[in-house]
C-alpha positions in Angstrom: 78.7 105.4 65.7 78.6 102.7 63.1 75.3 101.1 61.4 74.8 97.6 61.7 74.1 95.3 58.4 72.2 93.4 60.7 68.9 95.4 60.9 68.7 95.9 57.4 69.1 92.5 56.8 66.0 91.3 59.1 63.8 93.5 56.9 65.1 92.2 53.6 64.4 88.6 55.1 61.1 89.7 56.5 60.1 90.8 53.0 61.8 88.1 51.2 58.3 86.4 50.5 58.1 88.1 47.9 58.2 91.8 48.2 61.3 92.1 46.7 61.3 90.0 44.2 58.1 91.1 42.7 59.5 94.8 43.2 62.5 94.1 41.1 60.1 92.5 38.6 57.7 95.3 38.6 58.2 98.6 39.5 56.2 101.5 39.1 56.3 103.7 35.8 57.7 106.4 37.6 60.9 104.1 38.4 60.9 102.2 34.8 61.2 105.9 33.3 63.8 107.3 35.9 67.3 107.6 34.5 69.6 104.6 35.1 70.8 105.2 38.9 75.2 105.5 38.8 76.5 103.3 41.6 79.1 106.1 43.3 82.7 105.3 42.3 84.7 103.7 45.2 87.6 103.3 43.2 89.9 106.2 42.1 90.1 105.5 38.1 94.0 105.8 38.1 94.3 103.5 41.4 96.4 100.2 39.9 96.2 97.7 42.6 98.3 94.7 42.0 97.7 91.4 40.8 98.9 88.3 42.9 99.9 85.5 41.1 96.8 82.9 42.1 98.4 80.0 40.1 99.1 78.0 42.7 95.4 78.4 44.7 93.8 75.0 44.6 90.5 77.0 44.4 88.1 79.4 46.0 85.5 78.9 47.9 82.6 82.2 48.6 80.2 81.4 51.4 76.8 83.4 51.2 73.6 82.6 52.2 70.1 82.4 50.7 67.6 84.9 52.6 69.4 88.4 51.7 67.7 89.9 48.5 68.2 91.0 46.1 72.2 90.2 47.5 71.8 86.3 47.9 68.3 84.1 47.3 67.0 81.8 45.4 65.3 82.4 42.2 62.3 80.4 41.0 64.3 77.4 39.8 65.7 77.2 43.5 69.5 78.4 41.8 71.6 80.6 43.9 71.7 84.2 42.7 71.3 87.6 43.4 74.0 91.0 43.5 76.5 89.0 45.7 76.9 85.7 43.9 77.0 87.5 40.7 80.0 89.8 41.8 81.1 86.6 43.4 81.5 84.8 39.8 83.0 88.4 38.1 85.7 88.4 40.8 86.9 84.8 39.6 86.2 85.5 36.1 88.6 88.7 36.4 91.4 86.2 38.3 91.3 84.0 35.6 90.4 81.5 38.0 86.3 80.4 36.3 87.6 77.0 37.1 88.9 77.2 40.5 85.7 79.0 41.8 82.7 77.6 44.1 80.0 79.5 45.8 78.1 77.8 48.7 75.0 79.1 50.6 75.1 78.9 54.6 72.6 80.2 57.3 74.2 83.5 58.0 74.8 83.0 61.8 77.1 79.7 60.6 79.1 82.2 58.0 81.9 83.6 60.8 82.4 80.6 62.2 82.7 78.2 58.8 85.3 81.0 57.5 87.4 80.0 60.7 87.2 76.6 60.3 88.6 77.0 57.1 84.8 76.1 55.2 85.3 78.6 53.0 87.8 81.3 52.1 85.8 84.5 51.6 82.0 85.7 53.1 80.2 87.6 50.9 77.1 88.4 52.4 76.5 91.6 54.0 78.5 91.0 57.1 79.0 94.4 59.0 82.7 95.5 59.2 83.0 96.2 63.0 86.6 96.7 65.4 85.8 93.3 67.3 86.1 90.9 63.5 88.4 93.2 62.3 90.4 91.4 65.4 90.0 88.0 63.6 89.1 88.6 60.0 90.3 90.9 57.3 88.4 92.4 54.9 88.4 93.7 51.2 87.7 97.4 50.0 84.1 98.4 49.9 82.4 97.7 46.8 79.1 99.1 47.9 77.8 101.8 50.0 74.4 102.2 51.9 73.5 105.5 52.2 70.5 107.4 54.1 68.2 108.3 52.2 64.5 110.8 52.6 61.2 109.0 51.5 58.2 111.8 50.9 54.9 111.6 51.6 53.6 112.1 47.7 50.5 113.8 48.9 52.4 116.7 51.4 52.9 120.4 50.2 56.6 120.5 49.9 57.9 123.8 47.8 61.6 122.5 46.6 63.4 119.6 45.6 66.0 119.3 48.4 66.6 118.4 51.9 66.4 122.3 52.9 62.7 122.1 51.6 61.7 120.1 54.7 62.5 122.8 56.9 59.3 123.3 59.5 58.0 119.5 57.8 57.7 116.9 60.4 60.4 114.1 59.2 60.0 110.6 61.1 63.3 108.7 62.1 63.8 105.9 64.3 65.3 106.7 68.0 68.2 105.6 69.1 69.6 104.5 65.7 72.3 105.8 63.7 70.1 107.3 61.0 68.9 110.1 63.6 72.0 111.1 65.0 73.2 111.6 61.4 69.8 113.8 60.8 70.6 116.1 63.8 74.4 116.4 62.5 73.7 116.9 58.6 70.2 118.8 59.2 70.0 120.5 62.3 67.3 122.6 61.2 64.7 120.1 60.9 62.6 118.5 63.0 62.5 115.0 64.1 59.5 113.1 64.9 61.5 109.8 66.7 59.6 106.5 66.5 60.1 103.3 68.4 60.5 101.2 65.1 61.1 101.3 61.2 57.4 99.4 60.7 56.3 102.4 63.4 57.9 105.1 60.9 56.6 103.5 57.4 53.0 103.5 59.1 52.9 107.0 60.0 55.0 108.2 56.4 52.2 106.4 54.5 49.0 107.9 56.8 50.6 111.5 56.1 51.4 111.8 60.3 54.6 113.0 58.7 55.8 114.3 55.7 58.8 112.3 55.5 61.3 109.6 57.2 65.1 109.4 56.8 66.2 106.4 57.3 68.8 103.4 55.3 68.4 104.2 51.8 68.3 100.4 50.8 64.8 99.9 53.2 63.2 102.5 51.5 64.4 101.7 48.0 62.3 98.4 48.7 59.5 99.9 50.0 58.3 103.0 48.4 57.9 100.6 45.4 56.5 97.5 47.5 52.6 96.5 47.4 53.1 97.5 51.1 53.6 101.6 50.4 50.7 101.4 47.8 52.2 104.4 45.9 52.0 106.6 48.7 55.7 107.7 48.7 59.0 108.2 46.8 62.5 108.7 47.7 63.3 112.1 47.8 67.0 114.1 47.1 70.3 112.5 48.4 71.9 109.9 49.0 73.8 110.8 52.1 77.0 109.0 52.8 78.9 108.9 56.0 81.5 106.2 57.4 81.4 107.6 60.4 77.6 106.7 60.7 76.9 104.2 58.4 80.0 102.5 58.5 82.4 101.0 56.0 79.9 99.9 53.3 79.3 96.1 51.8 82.6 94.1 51.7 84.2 90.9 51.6 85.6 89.2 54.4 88.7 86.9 54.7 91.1 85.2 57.1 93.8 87.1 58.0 96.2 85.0 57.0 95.0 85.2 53.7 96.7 88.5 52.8 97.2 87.4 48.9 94.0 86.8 48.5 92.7 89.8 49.9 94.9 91.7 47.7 93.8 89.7 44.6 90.1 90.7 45.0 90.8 94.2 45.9 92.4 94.5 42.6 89.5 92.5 40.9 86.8 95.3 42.5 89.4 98.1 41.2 89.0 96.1 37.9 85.2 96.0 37.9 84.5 99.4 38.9 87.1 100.8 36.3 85.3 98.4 33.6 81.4 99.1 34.4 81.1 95.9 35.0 80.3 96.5 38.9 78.1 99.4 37.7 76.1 96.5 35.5 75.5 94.5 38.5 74.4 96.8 40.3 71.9 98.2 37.7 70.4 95.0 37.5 69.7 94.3 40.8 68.6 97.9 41.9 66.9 99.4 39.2 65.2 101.5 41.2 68.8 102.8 42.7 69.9 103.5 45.8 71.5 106.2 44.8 
């Protein structure tokens, strides 16, 4: 069972108003005190992917689009930015290729199909790796992973700090979804409350109808420090990562015929990762961690 991108990206649009923006600008004390959160290492340090020569590539072109915060949006000034175009611009400046590089914003439905046309030469926007593009597309290595994560109900009696400390706690999770058929495999021992929804879940984790929720680490991130949450709730031990429920992570994708180029910005991300500089990104963007 994979995860689809796509419902976490519907909630990051639905909050896009400004949610997320003003979380990133202003989170609680509790998360400006935390310890910087390490983005896990996808990378093996000693891995040395090679280099393609890129000198004769007329130039490349990343298609995003504008409604994924903190991933794509636009800022105040109405300028392109966010986690994606920002990796987007270290890729190119790790190619040597500054000059050659263009990013252009898209309605994410239009994304698949303007790669194909040849519109573009590489999505980077959250698409979902699944078996049916891997058919037409290819994609780079994972450069970020969305784990599952426990929220708490500040104001419940829980004696521990981990996942085995919820034992005989109700713990909300949406039916039918991904997130609770990794619950029932990783924590068999607790109990599930299912609910029909994600907005159905945060309701009843804030009113204290259960103690906590388990559900994509990135939703909660946003929310427990949202205006919507009102400092009822905090993330609580984890994260929890699993390919075979969550799937293959935040990549890139390409045409397949563009093997070289594929190539070339795996061994960028190898770069990155290796440097910090992916790690920098990343703490700017999610200060509060997902991790």
């Amino acid at each position: 069972m994979r995860v689809c991108l796509s419902s976490t990206i519907a909630l990051a649009r639905r909050l896009a108003g400004g949610i997320l923006i003003a979380s990133s600008l202003a989170l609680p004390s509790a998360a400006q005190d935390a310890k910087p959160p390490n983005l896990p290492i996808l990378f093996d340090a000693r891995e040395r992917l090679p280099k393609p020569d890129l000198s004769s590539l007329v130039r490349l072109r990343f298609l995003t689009s504008i409604d994924f915060p903190p991933f794509n949006f636009l800022d105040q000034n109405n300028k392109l930015t966010g986690f994606h175009v920002e990796l987007a611009r270290k890729i190119c400046d790790e190619l040597a290729i500054a000059d050659k590089c263009q990013i252009q914003a898209l309605p994410f439905g239009e994304l698949q199909a303007a790669l194909s046309a040849s519109q573009g030469d590489a999505v980077i926007a959250g698409v979902a790796v699944t078996p049916e593009l891997r058919k037409s597309f290819s994609f780079s290595r994972p450069f970020l992973m969305l784990p599952a994560r426990f929220a708490r109900n500040l104001k419940a009696t829980i004696n521990g700090t981990t996942a085995a400390s919820l034992g005989g706690h109700p713990v909300g999770v949406v039916k039918g979804t991904a997130h609770e058929a990794m619950m029932a495999a990783f924590f068999p021992a607790l109990k599930p409350v299912p609910f029909d929804d994600k907005d159905a879940l945060l309701a009843a984790l804030k009113d204290g109808k259960v103690d906590a929720a388990f559900a994509d680490g990135l939703q909660l991130s946003f929310w427990v420090s949202s205006p919507a949450a009102e400092k009822c709730c905090a993330l609580f031990d984890g994260p929890y990562l699993s390919q075979q429920f969550l799937g293959e992570g935040m990549t890139i994708m390409l045409r397949q015929q563009d093997g070289e180029l594929t190539a070339a910005i795996n061994h960028a991300l190898a770069t990155l990762s290796r440097d910090g500089k992916l790690q920098e990104i990343y703490l700017r963007y999610f200060p509060y961690g997902l991790y």
